[in-house]
C-alpha positions as a Markdown table, in Angstrom:
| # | Residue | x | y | z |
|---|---|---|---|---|
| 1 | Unk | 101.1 | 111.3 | 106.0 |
| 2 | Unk | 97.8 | 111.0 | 103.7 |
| 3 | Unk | 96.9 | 107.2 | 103.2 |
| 4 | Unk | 96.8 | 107.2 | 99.8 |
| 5 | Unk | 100.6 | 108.6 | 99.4 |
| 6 | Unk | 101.4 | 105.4 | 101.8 |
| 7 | Unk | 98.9 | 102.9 | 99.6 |
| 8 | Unk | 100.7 | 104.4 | 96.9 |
| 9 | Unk | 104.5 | 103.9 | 98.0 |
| 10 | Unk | 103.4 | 100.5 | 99.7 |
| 11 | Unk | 101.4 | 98.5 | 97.0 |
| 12 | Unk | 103.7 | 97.4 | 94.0 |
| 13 | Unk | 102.5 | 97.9 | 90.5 |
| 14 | Unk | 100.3 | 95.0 | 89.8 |
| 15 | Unk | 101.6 | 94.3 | 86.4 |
| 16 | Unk | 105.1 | 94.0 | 87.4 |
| 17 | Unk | 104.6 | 91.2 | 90.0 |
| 18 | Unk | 107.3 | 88.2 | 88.4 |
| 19 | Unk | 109.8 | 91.2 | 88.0 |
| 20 | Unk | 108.9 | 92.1 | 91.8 |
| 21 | Unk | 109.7 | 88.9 | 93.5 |
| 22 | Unk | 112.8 | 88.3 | 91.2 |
| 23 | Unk | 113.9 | 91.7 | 92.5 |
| 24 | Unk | 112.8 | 91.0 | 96.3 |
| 25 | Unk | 114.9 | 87.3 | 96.2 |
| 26 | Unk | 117.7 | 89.7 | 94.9 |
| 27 | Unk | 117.0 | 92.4 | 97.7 |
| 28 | Unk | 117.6 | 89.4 | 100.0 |
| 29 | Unk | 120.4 | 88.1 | 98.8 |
| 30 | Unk | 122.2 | 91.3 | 98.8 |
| 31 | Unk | 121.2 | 91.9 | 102.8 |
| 32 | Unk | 123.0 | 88.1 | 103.5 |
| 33 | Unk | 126.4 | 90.5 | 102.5 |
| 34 | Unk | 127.4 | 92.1 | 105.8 |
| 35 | Unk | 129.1 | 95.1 | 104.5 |
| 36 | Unk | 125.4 | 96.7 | 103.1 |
| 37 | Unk | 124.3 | 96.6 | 106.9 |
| 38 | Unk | 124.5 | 98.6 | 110.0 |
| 39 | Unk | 126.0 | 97.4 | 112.8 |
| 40 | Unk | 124.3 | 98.4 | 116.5 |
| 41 | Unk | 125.8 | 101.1 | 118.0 |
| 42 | Unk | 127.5 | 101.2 | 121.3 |
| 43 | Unk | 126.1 | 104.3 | 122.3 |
| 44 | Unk | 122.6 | 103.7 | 124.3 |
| 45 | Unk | 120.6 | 106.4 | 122.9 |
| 46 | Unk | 121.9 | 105.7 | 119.4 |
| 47 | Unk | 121.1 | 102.1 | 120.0 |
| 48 | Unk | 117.4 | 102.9 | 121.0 |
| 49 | Unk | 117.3 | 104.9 | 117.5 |
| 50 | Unk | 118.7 | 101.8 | 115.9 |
| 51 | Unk | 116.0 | 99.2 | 117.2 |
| 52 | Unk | 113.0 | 102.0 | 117.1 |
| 53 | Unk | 114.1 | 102.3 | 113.3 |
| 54 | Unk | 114.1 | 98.3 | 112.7 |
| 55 | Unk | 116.2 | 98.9 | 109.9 |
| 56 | Unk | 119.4 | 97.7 | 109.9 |
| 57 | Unk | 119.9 | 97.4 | 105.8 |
| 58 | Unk | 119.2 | 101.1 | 106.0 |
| 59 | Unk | 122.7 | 101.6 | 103.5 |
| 60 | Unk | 121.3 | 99.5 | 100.3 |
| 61 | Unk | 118.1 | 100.0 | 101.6 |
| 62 | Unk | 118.6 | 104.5 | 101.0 |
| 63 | Unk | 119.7 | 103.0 | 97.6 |
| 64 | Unk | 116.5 | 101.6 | 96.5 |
| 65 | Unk | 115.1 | 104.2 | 97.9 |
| 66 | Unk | 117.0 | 106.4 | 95.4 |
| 67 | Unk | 116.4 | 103.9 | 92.4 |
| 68 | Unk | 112.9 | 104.7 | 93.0 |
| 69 | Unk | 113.0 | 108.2 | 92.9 |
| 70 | Unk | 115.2 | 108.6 | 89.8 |
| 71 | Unk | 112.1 | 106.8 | 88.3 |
| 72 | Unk | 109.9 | 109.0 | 89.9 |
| 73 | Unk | 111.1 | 112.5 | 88.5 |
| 74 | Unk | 112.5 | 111.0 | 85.2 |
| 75 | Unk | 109.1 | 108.7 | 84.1 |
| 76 | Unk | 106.4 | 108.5 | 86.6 |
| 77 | Unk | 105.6 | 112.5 | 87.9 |
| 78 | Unk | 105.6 | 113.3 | 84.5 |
| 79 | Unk | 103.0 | 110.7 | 83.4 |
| 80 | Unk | 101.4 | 111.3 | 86.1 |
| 81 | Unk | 100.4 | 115.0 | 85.9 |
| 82 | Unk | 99.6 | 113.5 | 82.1 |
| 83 | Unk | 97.1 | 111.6 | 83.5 |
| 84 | Unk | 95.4 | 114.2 | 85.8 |
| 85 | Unk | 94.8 | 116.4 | 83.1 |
| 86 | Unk | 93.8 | 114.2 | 80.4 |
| 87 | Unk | 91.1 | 111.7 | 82.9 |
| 88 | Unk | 88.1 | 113.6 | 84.9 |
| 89 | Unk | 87.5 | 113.1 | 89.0 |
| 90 | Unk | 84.8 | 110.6 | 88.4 |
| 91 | Unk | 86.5 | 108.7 | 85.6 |
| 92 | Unk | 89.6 | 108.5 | 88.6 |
| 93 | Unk | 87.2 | 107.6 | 91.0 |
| 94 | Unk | 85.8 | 104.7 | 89.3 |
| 95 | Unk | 89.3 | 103.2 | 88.3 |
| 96 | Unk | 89.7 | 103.3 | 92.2 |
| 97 | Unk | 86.5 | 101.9 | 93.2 |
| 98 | Unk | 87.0 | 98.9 | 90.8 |
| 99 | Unk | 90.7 | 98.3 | 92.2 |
| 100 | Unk | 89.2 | 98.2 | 95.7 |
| 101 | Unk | 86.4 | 95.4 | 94.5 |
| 102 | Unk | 88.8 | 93.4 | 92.8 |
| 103 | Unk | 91.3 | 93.4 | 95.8 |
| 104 | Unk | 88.1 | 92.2 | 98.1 |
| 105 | Unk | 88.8 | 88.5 | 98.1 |
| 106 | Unk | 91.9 | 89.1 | 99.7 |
| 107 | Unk | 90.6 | 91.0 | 102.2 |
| 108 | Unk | 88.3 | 88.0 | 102.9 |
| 109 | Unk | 90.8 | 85.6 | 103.5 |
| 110 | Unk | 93.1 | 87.8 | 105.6 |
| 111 | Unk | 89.8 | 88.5 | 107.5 |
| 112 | Unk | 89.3 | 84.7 | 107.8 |
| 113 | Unk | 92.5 | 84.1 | 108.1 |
| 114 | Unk | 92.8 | 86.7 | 111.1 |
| 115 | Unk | 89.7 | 84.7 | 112.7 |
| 116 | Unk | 87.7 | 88.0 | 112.3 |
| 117 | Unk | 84.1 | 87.0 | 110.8 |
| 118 | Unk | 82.2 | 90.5 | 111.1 |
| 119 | Unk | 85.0 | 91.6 | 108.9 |
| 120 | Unk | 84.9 | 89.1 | 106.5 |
| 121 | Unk | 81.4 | 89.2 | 106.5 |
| 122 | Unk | 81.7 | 93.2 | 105.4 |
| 123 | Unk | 84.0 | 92.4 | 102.6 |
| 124 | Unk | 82.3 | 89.9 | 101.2 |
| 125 | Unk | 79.3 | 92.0 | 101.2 |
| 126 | Unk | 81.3 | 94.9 | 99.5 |
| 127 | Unk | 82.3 | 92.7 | 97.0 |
| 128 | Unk | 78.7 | 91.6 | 96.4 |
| 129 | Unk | 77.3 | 94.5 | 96.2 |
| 130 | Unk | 79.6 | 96.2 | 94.2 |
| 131 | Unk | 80.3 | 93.4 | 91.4 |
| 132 | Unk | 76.4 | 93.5 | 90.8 |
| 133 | Unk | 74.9 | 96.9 | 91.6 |
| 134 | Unk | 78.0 | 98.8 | 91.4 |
| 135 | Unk | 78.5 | 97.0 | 87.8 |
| 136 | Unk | 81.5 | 95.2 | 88.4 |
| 137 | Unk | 83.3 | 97.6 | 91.3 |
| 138 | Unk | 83.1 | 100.9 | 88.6 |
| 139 | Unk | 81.0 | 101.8 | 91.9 |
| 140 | Unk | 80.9 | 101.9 | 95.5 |
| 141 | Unk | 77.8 | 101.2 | 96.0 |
| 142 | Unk | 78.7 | 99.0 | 99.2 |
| 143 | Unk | 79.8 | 101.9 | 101.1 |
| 144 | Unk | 76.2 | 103.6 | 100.7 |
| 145 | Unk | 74.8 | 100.8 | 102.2 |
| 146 | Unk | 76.5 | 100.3 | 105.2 |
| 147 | Unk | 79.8 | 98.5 | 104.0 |
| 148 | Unk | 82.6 | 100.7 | 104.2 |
| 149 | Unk | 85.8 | 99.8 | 103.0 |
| 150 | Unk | 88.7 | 98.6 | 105.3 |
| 151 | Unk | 92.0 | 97.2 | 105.1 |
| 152 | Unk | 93.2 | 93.8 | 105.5 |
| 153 | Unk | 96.1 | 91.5 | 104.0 |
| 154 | Unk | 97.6 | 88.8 | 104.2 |
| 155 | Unk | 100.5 | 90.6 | 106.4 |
| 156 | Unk | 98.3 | 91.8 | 109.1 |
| 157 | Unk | 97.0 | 87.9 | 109.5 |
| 158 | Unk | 100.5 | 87.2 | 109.5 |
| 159 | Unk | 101.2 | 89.9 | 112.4 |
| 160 | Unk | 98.1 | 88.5 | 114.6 |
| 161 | Unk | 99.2 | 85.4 | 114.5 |
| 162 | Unk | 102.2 | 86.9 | 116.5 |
| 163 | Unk | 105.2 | 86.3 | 113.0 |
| 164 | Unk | 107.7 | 89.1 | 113.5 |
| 165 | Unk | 107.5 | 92.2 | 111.2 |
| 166 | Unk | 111.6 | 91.3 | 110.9 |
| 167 | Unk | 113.8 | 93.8 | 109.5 |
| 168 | Unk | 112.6 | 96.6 | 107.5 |
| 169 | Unk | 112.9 | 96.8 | 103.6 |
| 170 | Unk | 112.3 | 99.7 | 101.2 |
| 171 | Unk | 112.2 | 97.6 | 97.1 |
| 172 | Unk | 111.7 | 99.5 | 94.2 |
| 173 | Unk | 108.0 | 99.1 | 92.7 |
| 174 | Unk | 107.4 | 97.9 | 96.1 |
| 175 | Unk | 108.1 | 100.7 | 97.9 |
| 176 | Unk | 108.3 | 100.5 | 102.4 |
| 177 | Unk | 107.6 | 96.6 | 103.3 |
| 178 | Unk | 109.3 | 93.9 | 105.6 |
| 179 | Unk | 110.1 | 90.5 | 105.5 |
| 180 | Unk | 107.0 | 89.6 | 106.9 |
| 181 | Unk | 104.9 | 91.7 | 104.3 |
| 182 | Unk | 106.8 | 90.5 | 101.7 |
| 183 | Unk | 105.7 | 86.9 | 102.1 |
| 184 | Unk | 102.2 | 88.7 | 102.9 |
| 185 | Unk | 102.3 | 90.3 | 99.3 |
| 186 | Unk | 103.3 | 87.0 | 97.7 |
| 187 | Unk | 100.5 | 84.9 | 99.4 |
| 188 | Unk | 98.3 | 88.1 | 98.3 |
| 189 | Unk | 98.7 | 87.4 | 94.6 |
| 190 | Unk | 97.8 | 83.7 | 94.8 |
| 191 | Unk | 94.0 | 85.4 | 96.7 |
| 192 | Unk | 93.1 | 87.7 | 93.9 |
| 193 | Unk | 91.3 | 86.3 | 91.4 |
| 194 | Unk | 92.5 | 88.9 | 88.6 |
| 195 | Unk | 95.3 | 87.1 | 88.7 |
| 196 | Unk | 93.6 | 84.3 | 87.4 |
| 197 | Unk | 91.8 | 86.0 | 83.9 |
| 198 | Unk | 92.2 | 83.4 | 80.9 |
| 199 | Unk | 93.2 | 84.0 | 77.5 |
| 200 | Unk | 90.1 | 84.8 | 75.4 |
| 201 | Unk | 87.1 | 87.4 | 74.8 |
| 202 | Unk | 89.3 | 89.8 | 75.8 |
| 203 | Unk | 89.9 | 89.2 | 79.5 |
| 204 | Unk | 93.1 | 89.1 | 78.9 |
| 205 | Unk | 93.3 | 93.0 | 77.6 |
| 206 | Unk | 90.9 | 93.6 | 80.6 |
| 207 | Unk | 93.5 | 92.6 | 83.1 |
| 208 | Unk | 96.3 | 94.5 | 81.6 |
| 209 | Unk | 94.3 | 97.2 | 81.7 |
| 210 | Unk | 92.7 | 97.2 | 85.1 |
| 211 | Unk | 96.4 | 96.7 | 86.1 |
| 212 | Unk | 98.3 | 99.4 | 84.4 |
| 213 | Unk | 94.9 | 102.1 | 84.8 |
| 214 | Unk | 94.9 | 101.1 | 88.5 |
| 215 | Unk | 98.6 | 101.6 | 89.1 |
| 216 | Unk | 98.3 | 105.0 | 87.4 |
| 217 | Unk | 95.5 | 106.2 | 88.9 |
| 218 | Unk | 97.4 | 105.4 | 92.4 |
| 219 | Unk | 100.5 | 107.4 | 91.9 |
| 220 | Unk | 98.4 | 110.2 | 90.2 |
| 221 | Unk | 96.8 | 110.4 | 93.5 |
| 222 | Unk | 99.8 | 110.8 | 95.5 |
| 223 | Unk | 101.9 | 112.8 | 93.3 |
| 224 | Unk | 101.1 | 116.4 | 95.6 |
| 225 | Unk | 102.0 | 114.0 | 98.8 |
| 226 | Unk | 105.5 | 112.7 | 97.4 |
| 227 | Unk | 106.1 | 116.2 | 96.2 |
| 228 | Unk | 105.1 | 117.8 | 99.2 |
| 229 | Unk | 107.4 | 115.1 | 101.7 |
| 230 | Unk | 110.7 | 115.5 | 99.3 |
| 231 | Unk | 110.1 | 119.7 | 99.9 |
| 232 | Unk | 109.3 | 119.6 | 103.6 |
| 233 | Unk | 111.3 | 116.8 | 104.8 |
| 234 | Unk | 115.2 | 117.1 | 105.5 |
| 235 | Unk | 115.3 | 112.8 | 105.4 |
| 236 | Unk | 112.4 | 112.1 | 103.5 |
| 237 | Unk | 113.6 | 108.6 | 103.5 |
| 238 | Unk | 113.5 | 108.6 | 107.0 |
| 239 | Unk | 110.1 | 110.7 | 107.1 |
| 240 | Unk | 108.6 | 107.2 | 104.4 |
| 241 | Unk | 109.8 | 105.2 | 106.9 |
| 242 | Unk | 108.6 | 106.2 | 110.2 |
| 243 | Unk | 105.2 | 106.8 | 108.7 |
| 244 | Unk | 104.7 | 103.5 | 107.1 |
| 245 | Unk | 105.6 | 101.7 | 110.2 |
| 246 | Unk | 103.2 | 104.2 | 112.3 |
| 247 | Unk | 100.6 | 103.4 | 109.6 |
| 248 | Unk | 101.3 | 99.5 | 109.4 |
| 249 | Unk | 101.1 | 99.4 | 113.0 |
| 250 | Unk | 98.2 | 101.2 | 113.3 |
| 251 | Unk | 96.3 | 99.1 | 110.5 |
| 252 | Unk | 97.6 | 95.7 | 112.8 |
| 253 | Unk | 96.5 | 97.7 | 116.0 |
| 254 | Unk | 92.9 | 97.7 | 114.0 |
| 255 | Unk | 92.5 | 94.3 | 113.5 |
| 256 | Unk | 93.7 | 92.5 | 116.5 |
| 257 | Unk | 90.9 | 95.0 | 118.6 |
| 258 | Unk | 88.4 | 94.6 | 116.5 |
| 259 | Unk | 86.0 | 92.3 | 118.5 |
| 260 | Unk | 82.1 | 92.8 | 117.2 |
| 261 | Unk | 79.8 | 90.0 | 116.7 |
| 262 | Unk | 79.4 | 88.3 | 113.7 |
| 263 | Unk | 76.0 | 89.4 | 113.2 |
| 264 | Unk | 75.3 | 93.0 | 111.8 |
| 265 | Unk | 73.8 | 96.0 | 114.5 |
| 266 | Unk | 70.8 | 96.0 | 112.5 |
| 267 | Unk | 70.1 | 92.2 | 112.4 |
| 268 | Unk | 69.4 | 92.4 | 116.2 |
C-alpha cells in the first residue's frame, strides 16, 4: 500500500484532537463490554488467524471502520477532489513540506527518547534548516542537503522500549492504531510546539490554518489509494489492517537496527 494512503488513514486530523481522545476513552470503554469482541477460536488454524490479526474488537472495530467511510464518500472525497483542482502541485507540496517541519520536534524526542542520537541529530537539522532557509518548512531544503526525512513517534520509542503493541484499534479521524500508539499519539501532542501558538498577531489563525490546510492536503493525497483499495480489495478492512501493521512493523524494525555513529559520514 503507498505510504501516504497509510500516513493518511493513520494520522488523525490535527484540529480535532480533544474530540479524538474523548472519542478514543469512549472506543475503550466500549471494548471493556464483552459482547463487541471475538472470542479465540477452537480451531488451530483459525486461531493462528486470530492472533496474526491482533484484533480481537474486530466487530465494533468494522463499525468504525464504516463510520469513517460514510464520512469519506458523503464529505471528505468530495472536498477532496475540490481541493486538487482548485490548489497547484507546488502549492500541495509546500503545505506538505511545512507539516513535515512542524512535526520535527517530535521526531526529536522519539529519536531521543529511542536512545538513537544520529537520528535525532538528522531531525534536528531538518528542522533547522528548513525553519530558516526553507522559510519556515514551506521548503525542504533539508533534504537537499543531506537530511532526508524519516519517521519517528512517540509509539516506536514506546515499541523499543519493548511496551506491547496490545490489541489492535481502527477510531474514526484516527484511522488503524493500537493501544500502544494511542498513548503514543497523546504524548505526541504535548511535543509539537504548534500546539502551543498563543492568542495574538494572528498565530492563532496560523494554527488553524496549518491544521485544517495540512489535513486536507493529506487526504487529497490519498484519495486514488483509498479509491483504488475499496475497488480491488474483497475486505478492504482487512486489506487497511494487515498493511498498517506490515508498515508499523516495518517503521519499528527501522529504528531498533539503526545503529550509525553519532557523528555524520562526512565529519570523518
Amino acid at each position: 500500500m503507498n505510504i501516504r494512503l497509510l500516513r493518511c488513514i493513520g494520522k488523525p486530523s490535527f484540529f480535532a484532537t480533544k474530540r479524538w481522545i474523548a472519542g478514543t476513552l469512549a472506543l475503550f470503554s466500549l471494548t471493556a463490554c464483552s459482547s463487541l469482541s471475538n472470542p479465540p477460536p477452537t480451531d488451530p488454524d483459525d486461531l493462528a488467524d486470530y492472533k496474526a490479526a491482533n484484533d480481537p474488537y474486530e466487530p465494533v472495530n468494522r463499525k468504525m471502520y464504516d463510520v469513517q467511510m460514510w464520512a469519506y464518500h458523503k464529505a471528505l472525497r468530495p472536498i477532496s477532489k475540490a481541493w486538487i483542482w482548485a490548489v497547484p502541485r507546488p502549492v500541495r507540496d509546500s503545505i506538505d513540506n511545512l507539516n513535515q517541519t512542524w512535526r520535527e520536534p517530535a521526531v526529536f524526542f522519539s529519536d531521543v527518547g529511542a536512545g538513537k542520537p544520529r537520528r535525532a541529530g538528522d531531525s534536528f537539522m531538518r528542522f533547522t534548516i528548513n525553519m530558516s532557509a526553507g522559510v519556515a518548512g514551506l521548503f525542504d531544503v533539508a533534504s537537499l542537503v543531506g537530511y532526508p526525512q524519516h519517521e519517528s513517534d512517540p509509539g516506536m520509542t514506546l515499541a523499543n522500549w519493548g511496551v506491547s503493541s496490545g490489541p489492535y484499534l481502527f477510531i474514526p479521524l484516527v484511522g488503524p492504531s493500537s493501544f500502544r500508539d494511542a498513548g503514543g499519539y497523546v504524548i505526541a501532542q504535548g511535543l509539537s510546539p504548534i500546539n502551543y501558538v498563543p492568542r495574538g498577531y494572528g498565530l492563532l489563525t496560523f494554527n488553524w490554518a496549518y491544521n485544517i490546510l495540512g489535513t486536507m492536503d493529506g487526504l487529497a493525497e490519498s484519495t486514488d489509494q483509498i479509491d483504488h483499495v475499496e475497488q480491488d480489495s474483497l475486505d478492504p478492512y482487512s486489506y487497511i489492517r494487515s498493511a498498517w501493521q506490515q508498515n508499523r512493523q516495518s517503521q519499528i524494525e527501522t529504528l531498533n537496527a539503526d545503529h550509525r555513529a553519532t557523528t555524520p559520514d562526512w565529519y570523518h
